[in-house]
C-alpha positions, -999 to 999 in steps of 0.1 A, spaced: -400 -80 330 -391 -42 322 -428 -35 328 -462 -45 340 -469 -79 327 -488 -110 333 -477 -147 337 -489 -177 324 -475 -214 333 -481 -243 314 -466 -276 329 -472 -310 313 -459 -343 334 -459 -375 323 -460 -396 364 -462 -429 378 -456 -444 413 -433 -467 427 -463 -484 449 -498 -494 446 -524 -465 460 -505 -431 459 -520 -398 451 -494 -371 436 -501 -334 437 -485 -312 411 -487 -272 409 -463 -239 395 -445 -220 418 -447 -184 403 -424 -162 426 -426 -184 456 -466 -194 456 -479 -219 445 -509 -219 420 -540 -245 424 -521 -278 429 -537 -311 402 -538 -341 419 -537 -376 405 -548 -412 419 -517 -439 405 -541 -473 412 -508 -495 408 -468 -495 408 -453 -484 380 -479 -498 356 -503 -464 357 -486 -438 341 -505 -408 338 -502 -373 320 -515 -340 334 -515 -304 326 -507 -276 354 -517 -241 345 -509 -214 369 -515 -176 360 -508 -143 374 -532 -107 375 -509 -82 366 -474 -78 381 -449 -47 383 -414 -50 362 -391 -73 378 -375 -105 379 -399 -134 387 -386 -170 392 -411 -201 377 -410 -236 391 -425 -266 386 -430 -291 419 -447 -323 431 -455 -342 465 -469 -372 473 -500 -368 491 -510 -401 504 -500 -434 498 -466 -452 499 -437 -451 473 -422 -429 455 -446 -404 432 -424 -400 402 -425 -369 375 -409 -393 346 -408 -363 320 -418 -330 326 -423 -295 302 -426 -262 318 -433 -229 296 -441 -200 309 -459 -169 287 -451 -133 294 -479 -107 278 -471 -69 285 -498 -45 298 
């Protein structure tokens, strides 16, 4: 950014699991930390697919380069907590 800016982060997922019971947490990763984490409950094996939205956003920052991510983690339960099809968009206003 060649000056002061904000960021915003808009992640959509569409998830499932690959066993009954598993709990996925997904958040943005703006410059190496992580905004509020979205968790979500996947009651069976890859028959509850479900769709979230991650927003992560910044106060104001000082020019420079900023790196964006997207991540997930299983949090508890077995298998595999899948991110099937992910969109990650991030919004730069100037000060």
């Amino acid at each position: 950014m060649p000056s002061t800016a904000r960021i915003l982060v808009l992640m959509t997922v569409q998830c499932s699991a690959t066993a009954a019971g598993a709990t996925g947490g997904w958040a943005v990763n703006i410059n190496g930390t992580d905004k509020q984490e979205l968790q979500r409950y996947l009651s069976s094996g890859g028959t509850d697919v479900g769709v979230l939205m991650v927003v992560g956003r910044t106060t104001g920052l000082s020019a420079g380069n900023y790196t964006v991510k997207g991540r997930h983690r299983r949090v508890s339960g077995s298998g595999t907590v899948n991110s099937d099809v992910a969109q990650l968009v991030a919004l730069v206003t100037m000060e």
